[in-house]
C-alpha angles and dihedrals in degrees: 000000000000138000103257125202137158090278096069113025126108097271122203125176125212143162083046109286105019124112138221136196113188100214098172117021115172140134094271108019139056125194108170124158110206141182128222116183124219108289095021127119146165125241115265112265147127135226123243100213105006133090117193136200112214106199116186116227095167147358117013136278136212105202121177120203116178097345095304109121111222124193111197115180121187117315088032139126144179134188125220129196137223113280090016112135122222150154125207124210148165112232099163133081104268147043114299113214122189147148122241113204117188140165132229090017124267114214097092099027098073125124117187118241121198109249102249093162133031126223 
């Protein structure tokens, strides 16, 4: 058992320009902070078995599940279940920070939904 940060977890970037740290990382548990800079986004998909908790540190996000359009500023958070679509993005002016919690983990659980809507 260890204190983990930013400075030291397993970091991975996507969406050209995003960041992850993985801060938990176990069979039935994910715990990642990540950073999505103003303009960036994620394609629109769900997830078959897990549910995920988006919590706000910083910035603000715009996330979008099943056509409903969510804001979240800091201190923040939203769930999401099993099969819901949804797209995550940062429409404001700075940096957006968050943690996405999610069991069981999501990485290799998504399935790709066509964008209908845009957030």
């Amino acid at each position: 058992m260890s204190v983990i940060d930013t400075s030291n977890a397993e970091h991975y970037q996507w969406g050209g320009g995003c960041d992850g740290w993985h801060l938990v990382q176990q069979a039935g548990l994910s715990v990642i902070e990540e950073r999505v800079p103003p303009g960036g986004a994620e394609a629109r998909h769900a997830h078959a078995r897990a549910r995920q908790f988006f919590y706000v540190l910083d910035g603000a996000l715009t996330i979008e599940v099943d056509g409903i359009v969510h804001r979240l500023v800091a201190r923040q958070g939203l769930e999401i279940a099993p099969t819901l679509p949804h797209l995550v993005a940062n429409r404001g002016d700075v940096d957006a920070r968050f943690l996405v919690v999610s069991q069981p983990p999501s990485h290799d659980d998504r399935v790709p939904v066509p964008l209908t809507e845009s957030c």
